[in-house]
C-alpha positions as CSV (number, residue, x, y, z in Angstrom):
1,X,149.4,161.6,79.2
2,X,150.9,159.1,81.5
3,X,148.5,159.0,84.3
4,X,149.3,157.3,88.4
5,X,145.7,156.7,89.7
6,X,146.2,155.9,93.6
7,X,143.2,153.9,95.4
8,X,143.2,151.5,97.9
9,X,140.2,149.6,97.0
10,X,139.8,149.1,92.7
11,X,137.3,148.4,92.3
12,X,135.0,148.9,94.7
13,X,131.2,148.5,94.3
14,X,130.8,151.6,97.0
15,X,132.9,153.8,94.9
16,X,131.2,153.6,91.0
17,X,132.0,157.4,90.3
18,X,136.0,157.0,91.0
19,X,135.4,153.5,88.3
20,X,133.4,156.1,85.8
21,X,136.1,158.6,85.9
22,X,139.1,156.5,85.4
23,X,137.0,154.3,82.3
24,X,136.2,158.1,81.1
25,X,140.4,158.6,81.2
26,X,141.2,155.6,79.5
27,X,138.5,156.1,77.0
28,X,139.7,159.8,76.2
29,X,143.4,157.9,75.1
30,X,145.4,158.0,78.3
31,X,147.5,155.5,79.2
32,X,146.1,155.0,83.0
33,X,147.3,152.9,85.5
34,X,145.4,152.1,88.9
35,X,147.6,151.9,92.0
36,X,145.9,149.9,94.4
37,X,146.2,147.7,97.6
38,X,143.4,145.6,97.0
39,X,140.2,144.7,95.6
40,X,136.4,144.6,96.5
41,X,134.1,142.9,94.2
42,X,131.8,141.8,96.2
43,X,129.2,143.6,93.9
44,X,131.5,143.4,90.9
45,X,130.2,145.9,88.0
46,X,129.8,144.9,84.9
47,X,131.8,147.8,83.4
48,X,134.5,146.5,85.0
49,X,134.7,143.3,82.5
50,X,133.0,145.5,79.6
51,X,136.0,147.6,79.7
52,X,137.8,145.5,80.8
53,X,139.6,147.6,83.7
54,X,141.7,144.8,85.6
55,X,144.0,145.7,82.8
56,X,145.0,148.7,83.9
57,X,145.4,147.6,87.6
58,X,148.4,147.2,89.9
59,X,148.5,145.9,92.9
60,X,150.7,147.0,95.1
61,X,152.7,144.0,97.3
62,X,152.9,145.1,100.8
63,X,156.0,143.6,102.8
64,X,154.0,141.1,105.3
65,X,155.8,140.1,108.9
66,X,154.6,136.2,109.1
67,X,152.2,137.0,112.1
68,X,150.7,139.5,109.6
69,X,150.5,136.9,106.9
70,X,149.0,134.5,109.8
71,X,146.3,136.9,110.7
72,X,145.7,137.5,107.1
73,X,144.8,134.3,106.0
74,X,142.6,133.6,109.4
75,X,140.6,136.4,108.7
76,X,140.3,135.0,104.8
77,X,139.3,132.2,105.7
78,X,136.7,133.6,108.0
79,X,135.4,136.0,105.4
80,X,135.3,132.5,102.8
81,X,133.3,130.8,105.6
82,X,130.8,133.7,106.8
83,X,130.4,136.0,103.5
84,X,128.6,134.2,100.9
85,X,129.1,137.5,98.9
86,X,132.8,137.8,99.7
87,X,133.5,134.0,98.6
88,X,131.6,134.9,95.6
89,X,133.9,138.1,95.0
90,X,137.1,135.8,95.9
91,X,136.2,132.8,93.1
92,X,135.0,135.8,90.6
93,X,136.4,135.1,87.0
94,X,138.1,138.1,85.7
95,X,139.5,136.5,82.5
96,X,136.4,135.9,79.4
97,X,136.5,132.8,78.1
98,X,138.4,130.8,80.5
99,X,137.3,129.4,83.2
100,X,138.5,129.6,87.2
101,X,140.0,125.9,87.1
102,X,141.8,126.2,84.0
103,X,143.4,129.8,84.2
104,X,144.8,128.1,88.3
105,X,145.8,124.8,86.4
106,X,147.7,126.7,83.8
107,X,149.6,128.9,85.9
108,X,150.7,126.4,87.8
109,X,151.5,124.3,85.1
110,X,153.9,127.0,84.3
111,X,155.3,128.0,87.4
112,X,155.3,124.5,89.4
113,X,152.9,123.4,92.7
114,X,155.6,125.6,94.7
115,X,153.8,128.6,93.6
116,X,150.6,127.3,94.9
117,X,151.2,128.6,98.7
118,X,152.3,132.3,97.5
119,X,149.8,132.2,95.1
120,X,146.8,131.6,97.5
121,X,148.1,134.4,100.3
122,X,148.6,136.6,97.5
123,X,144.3,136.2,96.5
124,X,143.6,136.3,99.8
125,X,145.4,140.2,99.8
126,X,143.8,141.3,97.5
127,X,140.5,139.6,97.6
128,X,140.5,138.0,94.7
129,X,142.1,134.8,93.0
130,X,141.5,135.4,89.2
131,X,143.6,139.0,89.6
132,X,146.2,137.1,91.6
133,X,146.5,134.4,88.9
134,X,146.9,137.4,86.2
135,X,150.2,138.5,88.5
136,X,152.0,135.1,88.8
137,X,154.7,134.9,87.5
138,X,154.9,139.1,86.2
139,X,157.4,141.5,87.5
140,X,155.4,143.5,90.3
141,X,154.9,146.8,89.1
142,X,155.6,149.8,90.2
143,X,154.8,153.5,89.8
144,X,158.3,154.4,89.5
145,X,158.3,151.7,86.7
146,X,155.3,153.2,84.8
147,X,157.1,157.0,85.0
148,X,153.9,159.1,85.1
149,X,153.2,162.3,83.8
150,X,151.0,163.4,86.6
151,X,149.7,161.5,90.0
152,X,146.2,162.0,90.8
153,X,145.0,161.1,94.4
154,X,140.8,161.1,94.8
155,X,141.1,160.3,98.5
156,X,143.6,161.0,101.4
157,X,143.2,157.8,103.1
158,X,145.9,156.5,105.0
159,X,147.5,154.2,102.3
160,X,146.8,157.3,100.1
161,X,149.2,159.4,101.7
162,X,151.6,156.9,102.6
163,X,152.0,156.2,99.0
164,X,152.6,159.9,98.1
165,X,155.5,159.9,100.7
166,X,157.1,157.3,98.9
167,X,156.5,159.1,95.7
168,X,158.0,162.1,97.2
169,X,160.9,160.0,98.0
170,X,161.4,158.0,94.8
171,X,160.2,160.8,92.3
172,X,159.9,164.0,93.9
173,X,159.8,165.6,89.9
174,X,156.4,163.9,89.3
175,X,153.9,166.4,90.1
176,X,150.5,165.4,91.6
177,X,147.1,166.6,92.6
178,X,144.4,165.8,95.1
179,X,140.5,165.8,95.8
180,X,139.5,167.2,99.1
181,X,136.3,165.2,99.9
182,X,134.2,165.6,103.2
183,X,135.5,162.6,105.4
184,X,139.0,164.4,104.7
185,X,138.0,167.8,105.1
186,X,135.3,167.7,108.3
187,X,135.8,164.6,110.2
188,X,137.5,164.9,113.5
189,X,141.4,164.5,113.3
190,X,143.0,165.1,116.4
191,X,144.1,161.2,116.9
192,X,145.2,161.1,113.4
193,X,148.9,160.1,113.7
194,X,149.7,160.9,109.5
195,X,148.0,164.2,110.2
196,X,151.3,166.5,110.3
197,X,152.4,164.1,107.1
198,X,148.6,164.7,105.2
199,X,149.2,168.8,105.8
200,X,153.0,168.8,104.7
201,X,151.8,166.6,101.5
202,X,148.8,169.2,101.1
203,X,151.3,172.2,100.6
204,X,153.5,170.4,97.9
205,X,150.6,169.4,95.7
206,X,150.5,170.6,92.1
207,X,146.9,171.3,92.4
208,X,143.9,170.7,95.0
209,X,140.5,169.9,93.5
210,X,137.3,169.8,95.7
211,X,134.0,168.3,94.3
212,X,131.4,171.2,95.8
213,X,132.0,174.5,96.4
214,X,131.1,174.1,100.1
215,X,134.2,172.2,100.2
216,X,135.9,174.4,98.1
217,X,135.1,177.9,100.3
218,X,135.5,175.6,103.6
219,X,139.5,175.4,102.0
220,X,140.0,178.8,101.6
221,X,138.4,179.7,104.7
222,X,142.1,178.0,106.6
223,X,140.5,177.3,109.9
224,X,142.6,174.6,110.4
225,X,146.3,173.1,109.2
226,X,145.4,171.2,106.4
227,X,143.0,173.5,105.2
228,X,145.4,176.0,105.3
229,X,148.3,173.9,103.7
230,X,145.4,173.4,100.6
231,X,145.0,176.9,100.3
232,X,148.4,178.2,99.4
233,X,149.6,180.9,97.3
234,X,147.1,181.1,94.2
235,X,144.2,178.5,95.6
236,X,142.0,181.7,94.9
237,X,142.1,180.6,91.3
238,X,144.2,177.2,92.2
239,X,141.4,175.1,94.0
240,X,139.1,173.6,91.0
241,X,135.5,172.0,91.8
242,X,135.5,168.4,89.6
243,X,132.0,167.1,91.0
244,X,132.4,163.0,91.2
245,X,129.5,161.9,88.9
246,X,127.3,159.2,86.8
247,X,126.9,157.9,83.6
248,X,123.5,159.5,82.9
249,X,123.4,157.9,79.8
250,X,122.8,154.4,82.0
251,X,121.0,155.9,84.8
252,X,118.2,157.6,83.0
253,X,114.3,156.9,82.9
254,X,113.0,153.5,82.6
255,X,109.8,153.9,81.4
256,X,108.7,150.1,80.2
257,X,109.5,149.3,84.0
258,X,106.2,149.4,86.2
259,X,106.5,151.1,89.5
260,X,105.5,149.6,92.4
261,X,102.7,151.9,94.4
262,X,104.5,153.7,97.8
263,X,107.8,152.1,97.4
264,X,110.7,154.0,98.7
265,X,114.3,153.5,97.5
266,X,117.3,154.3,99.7
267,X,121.1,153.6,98.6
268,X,123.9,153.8,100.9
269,X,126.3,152.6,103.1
270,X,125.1,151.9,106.5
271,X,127.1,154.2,108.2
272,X,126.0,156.9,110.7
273,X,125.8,160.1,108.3
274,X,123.5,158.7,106.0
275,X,121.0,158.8,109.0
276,X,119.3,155.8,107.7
277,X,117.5,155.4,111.3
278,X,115.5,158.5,110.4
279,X,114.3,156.7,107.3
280,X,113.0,153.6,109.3
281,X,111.4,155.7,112.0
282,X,109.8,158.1,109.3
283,X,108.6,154.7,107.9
284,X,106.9,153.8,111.5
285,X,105.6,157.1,111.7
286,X,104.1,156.6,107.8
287,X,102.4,153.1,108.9
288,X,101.2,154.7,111.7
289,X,99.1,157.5,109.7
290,X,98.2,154.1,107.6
291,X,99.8,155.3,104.5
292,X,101.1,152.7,102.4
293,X,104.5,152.3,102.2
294,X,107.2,150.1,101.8
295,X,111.2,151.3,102.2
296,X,113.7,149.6,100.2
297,X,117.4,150.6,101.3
298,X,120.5,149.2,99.5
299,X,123.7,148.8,101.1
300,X,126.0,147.1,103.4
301,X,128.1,148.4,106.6
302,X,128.7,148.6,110.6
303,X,125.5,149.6,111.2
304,X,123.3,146.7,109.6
305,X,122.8,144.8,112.9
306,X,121.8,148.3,114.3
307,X,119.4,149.1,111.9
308,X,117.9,145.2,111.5
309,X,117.4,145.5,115.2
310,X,116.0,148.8,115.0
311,X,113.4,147.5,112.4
312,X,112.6,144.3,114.4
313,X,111.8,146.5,117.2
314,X,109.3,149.3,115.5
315,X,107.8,145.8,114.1
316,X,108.9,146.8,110.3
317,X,109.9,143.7,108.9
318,X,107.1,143.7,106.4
319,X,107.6,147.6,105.2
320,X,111.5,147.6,105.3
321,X,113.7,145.8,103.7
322,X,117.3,145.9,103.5
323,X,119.4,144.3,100.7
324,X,122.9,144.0,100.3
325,X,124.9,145.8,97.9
326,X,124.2,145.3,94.3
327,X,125.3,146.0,90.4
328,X,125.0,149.2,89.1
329,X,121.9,147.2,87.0
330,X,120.1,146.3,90.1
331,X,120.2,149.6,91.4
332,X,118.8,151.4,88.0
333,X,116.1,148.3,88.3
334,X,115.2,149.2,91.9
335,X,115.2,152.9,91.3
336,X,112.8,152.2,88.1
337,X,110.7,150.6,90.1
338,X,109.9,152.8,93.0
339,X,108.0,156.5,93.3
340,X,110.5,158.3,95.8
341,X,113.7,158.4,96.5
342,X,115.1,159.0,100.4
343,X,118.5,160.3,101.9
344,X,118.1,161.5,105.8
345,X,121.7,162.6,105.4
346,X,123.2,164.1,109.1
347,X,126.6,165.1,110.7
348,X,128.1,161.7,112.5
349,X,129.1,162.3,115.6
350,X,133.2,163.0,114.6
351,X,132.1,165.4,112.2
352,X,132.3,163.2,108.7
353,X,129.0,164.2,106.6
354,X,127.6,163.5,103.1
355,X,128.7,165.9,100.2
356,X,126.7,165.7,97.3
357,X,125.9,161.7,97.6
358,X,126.2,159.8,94.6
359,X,123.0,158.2,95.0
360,X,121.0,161.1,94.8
361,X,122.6,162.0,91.6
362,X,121.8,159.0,89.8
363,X,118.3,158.6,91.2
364,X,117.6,162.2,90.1
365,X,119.1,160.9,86.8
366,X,116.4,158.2,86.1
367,X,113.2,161.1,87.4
368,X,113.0,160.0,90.4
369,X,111.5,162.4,92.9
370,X,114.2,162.9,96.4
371,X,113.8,164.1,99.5
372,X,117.2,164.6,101.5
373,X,118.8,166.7,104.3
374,X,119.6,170.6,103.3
375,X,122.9,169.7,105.1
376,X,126.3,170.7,103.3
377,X,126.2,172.8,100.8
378,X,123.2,170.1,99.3
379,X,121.9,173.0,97.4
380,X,124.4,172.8,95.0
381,X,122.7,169.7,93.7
382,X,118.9,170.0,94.9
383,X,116.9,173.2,95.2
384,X,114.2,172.8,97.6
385,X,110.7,172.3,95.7
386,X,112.5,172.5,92.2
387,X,113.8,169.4,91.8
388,X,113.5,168.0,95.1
389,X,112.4,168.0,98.6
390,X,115.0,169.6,101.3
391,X,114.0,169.0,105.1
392,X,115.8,169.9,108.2
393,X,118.5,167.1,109.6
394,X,117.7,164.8,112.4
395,X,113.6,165.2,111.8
396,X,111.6,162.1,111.3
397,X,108.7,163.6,111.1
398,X,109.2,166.1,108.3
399,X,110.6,163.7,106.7
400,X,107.7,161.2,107.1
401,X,106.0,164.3,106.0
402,X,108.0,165.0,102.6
403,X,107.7,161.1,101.7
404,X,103.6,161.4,102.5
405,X,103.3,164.2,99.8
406,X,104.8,162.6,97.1
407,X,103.6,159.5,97.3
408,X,100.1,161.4,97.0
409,X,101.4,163.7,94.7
410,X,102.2,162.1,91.2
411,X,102.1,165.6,89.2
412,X,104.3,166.7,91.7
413,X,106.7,163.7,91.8
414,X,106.4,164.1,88.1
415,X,107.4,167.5,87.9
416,X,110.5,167.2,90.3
417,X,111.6,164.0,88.4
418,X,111.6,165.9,85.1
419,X,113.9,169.0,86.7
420,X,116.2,166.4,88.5
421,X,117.5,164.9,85.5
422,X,118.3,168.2,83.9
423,X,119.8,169.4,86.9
424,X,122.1,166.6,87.1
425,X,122.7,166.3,83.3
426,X,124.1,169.4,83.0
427,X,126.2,169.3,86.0
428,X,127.4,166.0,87.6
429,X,127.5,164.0,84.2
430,X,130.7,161.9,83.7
431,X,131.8,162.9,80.7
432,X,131.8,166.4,81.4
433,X,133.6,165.9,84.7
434,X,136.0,164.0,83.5
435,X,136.8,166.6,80.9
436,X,137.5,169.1,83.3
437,X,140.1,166.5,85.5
438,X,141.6,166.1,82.6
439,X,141.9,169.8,81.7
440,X,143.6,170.1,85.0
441,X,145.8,167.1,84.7
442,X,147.1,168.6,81.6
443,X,148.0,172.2,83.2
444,X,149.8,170.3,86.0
445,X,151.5,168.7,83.4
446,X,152.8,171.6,81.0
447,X,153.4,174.3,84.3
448,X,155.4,171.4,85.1
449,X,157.2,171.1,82.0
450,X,158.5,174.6,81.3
């Protein structure tokens, strides 16, 4: 199959599953292309070069007013001055065995200095320099161009649906699908202006997939436009769950890697409904009851100043650590190394709230114990005191109290390591996931053939 993958942001180093799942595509013998607005390789991933995945990448050229292009390259050169990580992302060398200087030098070579200025706003658009060298001088691509079999939309984000429009308009034939994921399904959307264009996209999809089956029985239930767009004529049997999920071939037990005694791990954006302020006041409550502890959390976000202060001011700094986003390798090394893994997950404020987090999936792949918030239909991934440790939303304290009895417990954090790997094994691995997009991609395909 010819397969239209639409994302904003590819790659991302938030969004590892939706890389998974379109390597697991390509790898199965599809000819995939990425449409996306831009990159974000802060973190890049190695799989990413492995597999070499820039390859099947096209990024889209959006039609820029000069004030835009102004404001664009100010806030470039901002991110260049005051993101040491972003800078790093910009000058990242996509292209083995030649360097930065030389690929630049060559293209321009080719194309003369005058490319120089487009070539420069182009990188800063889409974040990075190497992938806008690979586009100079090549016809801009299009999906039209590559003629799909089948469209397939993870997310409805606004550039999301305002690129299904435009396929409605330039290929209205070409059938495609979309995932209902919690931000689209639960968070508030009265001041969303594409709402009336995100419902009347809804009911002309060829298929809608949800990744729980929370998700999937909050579509059927209708309670609201959109929902009830999704859950048209035949969603009874229509509306497939494809969980998004990990390699757990890479995230899996490290067992020449030495823990470190009481240390914590948290991944996630800092964002409200991750509820990461209950894990640094559990950690306060913790040092007060003198148990020994120290609470690594990965990720970047909005609310790092917020949380940094909150730390300064419950006088943390030596027990709670926050580190910026990393590779998929320093995660599995940070996860190796620590006894318990934490997700305080909670409804935000407009409603958006975790659905089946990603991070608890691949720390339950390497045996490592969790505790996380019985919030969202999280039983579908860990069964209280089977293979993990549920406790009520917006509680500190149990949550202190959950972290307390595992770190005191090794047979127990033993014995809910062992069941959280087979748990997720047999039902968020990649491969098998991807199998079953595929097996829906290809109905799509044929229904729409006949």
């Amino acid at each position: 199959m010819r397969i239209a993958y639409l994302r904003s942001n590819f790659p991302k180093s938030s969004e590892t599953f939706i890389m998974e799942e379109v390597r697991c595509l390509i790898a199965a013998g599809h000819d995939v292309r990425v449409f996306s607005q831009s990159a974000e390789l802060d973190a890049l991933q190695p799989k990413v070069l492995e597999h070499r995945l820039a390859d099947h990448v096209v990024y889209a050229a959006e039609a820029l007013f000069w004030p835009q292009r102004v404001w664009s390259l100010v806030r470039f050169a901002g991110r260049m001055t005051l993101r040491r990580s972003y800078a790093r992302g910009y000058w990242l060398n996509l292209f083995p065995g030649k360097s930065k200087r030389s690929a630049v030098f060559e293209k321009l070579r080719a194309h003369g200095l005058g490319a120089a200025l487009p070539l420069f706003m182009r990188a800063s658009e889409i974040n990075n320099l190497s992938l806008a060298v690979g586009e100079l001088g090549e016809k801009e691509g299009s999906i039209a161009d590559f003629a799909p079999d089948v469209v397939h939309c993870p997310f409805m984000f606004d550039w999301e649906v305002e690129q299904l429009e435009r396929l409605q308009e330039l290929a209205p034939a070409v059938p495609f699908t979309v995932v209902l994921r919690s931000r689209d399904l639960h968070r508030d959307q009265v001041d969303d202006q594409r709402y009336p264009l995100k419902v009347w996209l809804l009911a002309r999809a060829a298929r809608i997939l949800a990744i729980s089956r929370f998700n999937r029985e909050f579509v059927l239930a209708g309670g609201s436009p959109h929902t009830r767009a999704a859950a048209g004529p035949g969603a009874w049997h229509g509306i497939r769950v494809v969980h998004s999920a990990i390699d757990t071939t890479f995230f899996a037990p490290q067992p020449q890697v030495d823990k470190r005694v009481g240390q914590v791990a948290c991944v996630a954006r800092l964002i409200p409904k991750k509820g990461l302020h209950l894990l640094i006041e559990a950690c306060a409550l913790l040092r007060e009851r003198q148990v020994d502890v120290h609470c690594v959390i990965v990720g970047d976000g909005p609310l790092k100043s917020a949380l940094l202060a909150l730390i300064r001011e419950r006088r943390l700094e030596s027990c709670v650590t926050l580190q910026a986003t990393c590779t998929q390798h320093d995660v599995r090394r940070i996860l190796s190394q620590s006894e318990v893994f934490a997700l305080p997950c909670v409804v935000a404020k407009d409603g958006d709230r975790d659905m089946l987090p990603n991070s608890l999936k691949e720390a339950m792949a390497m045996e490592l114990p969790v505790v996380t918030s019985d919030i969202s239909g999280i039983e579908e991934l860990v069964s209280d005191e089977v293979d993990g440790l549920l406790v009520t939303a917006d509680d500190a304290s149990q949550l202190a109290d959950s972290i307390a009895r595992l770190l005191r417990e090794p047979a127990l954090r033993a014995r809910l390591g062992r069941a959280g790997r087979e748990a997720v094994v047999r039902d968020f691995d990649v491969a098998n996931e991807s199998r079953k997009l595929l097996d829906v991609l290809a109905e799509v395909v044929t229904v729409r053939g006949q």
